[in-house]
C-alpha positions in Angstrom: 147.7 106.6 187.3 150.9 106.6 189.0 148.9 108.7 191.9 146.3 106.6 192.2 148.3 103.4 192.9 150.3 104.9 195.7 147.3 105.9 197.3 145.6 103.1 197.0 149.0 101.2 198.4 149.1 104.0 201.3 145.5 102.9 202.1 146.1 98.9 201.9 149.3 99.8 204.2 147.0 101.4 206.8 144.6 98.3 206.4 147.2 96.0 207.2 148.3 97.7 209.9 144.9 97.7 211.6 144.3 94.5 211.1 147.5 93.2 212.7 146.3 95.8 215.6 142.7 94.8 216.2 144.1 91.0 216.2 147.1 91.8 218.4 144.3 93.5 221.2 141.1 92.0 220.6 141.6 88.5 219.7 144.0 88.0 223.3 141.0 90.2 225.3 138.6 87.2 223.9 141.1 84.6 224.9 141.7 83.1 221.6 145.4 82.8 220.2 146.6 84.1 216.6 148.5 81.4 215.2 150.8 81.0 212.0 148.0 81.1 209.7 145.7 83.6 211.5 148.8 86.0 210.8 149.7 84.9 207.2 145.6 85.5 206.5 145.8 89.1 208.2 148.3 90.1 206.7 147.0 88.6 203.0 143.4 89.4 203.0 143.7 93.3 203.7 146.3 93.8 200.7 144.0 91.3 198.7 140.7 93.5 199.2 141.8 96.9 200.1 144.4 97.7 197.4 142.2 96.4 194.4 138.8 98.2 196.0 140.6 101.3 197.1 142.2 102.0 193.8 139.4 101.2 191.8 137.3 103.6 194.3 140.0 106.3 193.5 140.2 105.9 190.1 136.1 106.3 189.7 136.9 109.3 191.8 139.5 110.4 189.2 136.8 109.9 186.5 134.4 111.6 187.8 136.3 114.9 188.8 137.8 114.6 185.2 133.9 114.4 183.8 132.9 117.8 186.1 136.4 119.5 184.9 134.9 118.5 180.8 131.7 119.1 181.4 132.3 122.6 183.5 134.6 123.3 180.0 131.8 122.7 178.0 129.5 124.7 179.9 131.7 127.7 179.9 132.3 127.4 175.9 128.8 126.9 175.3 128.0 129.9 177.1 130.6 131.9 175.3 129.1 130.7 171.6 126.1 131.7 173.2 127.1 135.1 174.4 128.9 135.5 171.1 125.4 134.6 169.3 123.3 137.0 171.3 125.7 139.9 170.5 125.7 139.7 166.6 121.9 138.8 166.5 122.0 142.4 168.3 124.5 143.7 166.0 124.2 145.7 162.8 126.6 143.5 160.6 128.4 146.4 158.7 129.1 148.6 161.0 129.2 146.8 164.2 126.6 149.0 166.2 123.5 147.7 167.8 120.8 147.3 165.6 117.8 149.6 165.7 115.9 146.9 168.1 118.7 146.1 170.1 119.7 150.0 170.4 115.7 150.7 171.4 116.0 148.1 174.2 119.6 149.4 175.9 117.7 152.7 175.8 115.2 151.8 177.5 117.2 149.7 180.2 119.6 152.2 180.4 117.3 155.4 181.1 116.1 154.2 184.3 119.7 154.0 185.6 120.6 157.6 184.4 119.6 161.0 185.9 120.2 162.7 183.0 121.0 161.8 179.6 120.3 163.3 175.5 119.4 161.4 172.8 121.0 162.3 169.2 120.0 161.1 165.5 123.2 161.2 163.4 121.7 161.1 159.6 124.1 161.1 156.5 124.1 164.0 154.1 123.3 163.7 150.3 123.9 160.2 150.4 121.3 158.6 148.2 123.6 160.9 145.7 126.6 158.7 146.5 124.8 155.7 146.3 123.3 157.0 142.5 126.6 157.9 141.8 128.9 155.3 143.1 127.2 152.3 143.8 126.1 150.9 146.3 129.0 149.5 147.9 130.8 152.3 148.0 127.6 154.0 149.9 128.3 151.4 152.3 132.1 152.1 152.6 131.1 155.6 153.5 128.7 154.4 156.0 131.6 152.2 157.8 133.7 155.7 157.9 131.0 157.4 159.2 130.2 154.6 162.1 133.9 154.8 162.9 133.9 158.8 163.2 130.8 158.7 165.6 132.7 155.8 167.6 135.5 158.0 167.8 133.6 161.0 169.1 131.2 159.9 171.8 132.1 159.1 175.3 132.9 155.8 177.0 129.6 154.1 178.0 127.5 155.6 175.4 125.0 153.8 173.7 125.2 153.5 169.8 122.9 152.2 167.3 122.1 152.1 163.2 119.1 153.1 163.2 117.7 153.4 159.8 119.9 152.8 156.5 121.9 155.7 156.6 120.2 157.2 160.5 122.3 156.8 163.6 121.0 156.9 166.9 123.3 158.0 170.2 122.4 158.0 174.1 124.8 160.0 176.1 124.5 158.2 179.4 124.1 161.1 181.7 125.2 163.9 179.6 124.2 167.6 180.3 122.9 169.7 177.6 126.4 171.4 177.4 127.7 168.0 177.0 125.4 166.4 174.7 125.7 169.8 172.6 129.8 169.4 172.7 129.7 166.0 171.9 126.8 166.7 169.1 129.4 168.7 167.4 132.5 166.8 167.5 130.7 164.3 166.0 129.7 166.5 163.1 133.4 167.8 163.2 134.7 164.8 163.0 132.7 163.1 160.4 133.6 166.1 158.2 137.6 165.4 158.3 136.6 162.2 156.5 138.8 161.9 153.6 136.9 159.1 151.4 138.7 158.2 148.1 137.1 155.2 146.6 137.6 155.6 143.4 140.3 157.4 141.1 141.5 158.9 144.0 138.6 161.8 143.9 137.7 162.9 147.2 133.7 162.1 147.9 132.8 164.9 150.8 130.9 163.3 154.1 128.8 164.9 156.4 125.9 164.6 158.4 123.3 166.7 159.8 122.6 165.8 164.0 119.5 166.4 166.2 119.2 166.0 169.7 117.2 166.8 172.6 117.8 166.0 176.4 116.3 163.2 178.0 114.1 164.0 180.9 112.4 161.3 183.1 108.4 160.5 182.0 109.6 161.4 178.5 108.6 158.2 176.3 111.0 157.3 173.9 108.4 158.3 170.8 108.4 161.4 172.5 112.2 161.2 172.6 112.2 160.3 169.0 110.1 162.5 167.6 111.9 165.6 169.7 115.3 164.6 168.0 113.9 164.2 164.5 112.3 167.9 164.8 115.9 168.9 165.7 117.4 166.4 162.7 114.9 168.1 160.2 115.7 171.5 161.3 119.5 170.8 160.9 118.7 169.5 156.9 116.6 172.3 155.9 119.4 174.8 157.4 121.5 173.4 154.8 123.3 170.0 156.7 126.3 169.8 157.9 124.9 171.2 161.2 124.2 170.0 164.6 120.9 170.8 166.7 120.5 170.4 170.2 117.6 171.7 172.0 116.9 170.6 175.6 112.8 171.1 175.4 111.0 168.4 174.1 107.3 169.7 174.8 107.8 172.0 171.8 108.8 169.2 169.5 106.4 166.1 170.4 
């Protein structure tokens, strides 16, 4: 407030001043005289009207920045709640991977981008028998371990998704078959140092059995799909644990 009065002084100062100019040069060119009272109303009239409609102008002014600074606020949170919306409508609430929509979509956006790239299908081991066993939530604490292994193992910028209850799907953006196969494996390696104890300290084994084939371009992703789950069902009936990778999808679709 204390801004807006000083300008609006600094502005009824310069309006005085050119009043008392304009009638100290025009009013003489015309040939008319300022008296007494000419002077007193010059100097009156321009602190009357232009301090009161000059701060009021300013202070509008004031208002309406403050008003863009909210509403640009508002707009950025709003965004942000929406942002924050759209990623856990795309997220898989226990483990925090995409769901299997939203991992189907960044797949297919993300393919187009890439040269070269594998798909991989991460399925848990025996785990109906934990479920059977244990109870359902403690199938679901294993799951979490097992998200967090495969989160650990892949590379930055790789694409995860829960696919299916107890099915993972991975996209290694650009990966080689060397790499894809590599990274296949530590993800079976590391899922296998899982210590689980959730109950009476008894240690319940984790592992998973991995498929995955390479992802050339004009491959569909049913064809991608189905390539990778020939590759999963190999790795189960070899007796799990085990990870798959072969490059060649035409054998497998």
């Amino acid at each position: 407030m204390g801004r807006i009065f000083a300008k609006s002084a600094l502005v009824a100062f310069a309006s005085l001043v050119a009043s008392l100019l304009l009638a100290y040069t025009v009013v003489p060119t015309l040939g008319g005289v300022v008296d007494g009272n000419a002077w007193l109303i010059l100097t009156i009239c321009p602190m009357l009207v232009a301090w009161p409609a000059s701060a009021f102008a300013f202070l509008q002014a004031e208002n309406l920045r403050n008003a863009h600074q909210e509403l640009a606020r508002t707009h950025a949170q709003l965004a942000a709640a929406h942002k924050r919306l759209e990623d856990k409508a795309s997220r898989d609430n226990m483990t925090g991977m995409l769901n299997r929509e939203s991992f189907f979509l960044a797949l297919d956006r993300t393919r187009p981008r890439s040269e070269r790239g594998a798909l991989l299908i991460i399925d848990a081991d025996h785990f109906k028998k934990i479920n059977d066993g244990f109870g359902h939530l403690t199938g679901d604490a294993a799951l979490v371990e097992i998200a967090a292994a495969i989160t650990r193992a892949i590379r930055t910028g790789d694409v995860l998704g829960r696919i299916g209850g107890e099915e993972f799907g991975a996209f290694l953006v650009g990966a080689s078959d060397q790499e894809a196969t590599r990274v296949a494996e530590r993800i079976r390696h590391e899922v296998e140092l899982i210590r689980f104890q959730p109950v009476d300290e008894r240690t319940i084994p984790l592992t998973v059995s991995i498929g995955g084939t390479s992802c050339p371009k004009g491959a569909t992703i049913s064809d991608l799909m189905r390539a990778a789950d020939r590759r999963l069902y190999e790795a189960k009936n070899s007796g799990r644990n085990l990870a798959i990778f072969k490059p060649d999808i035409s054998a497998a679709a």
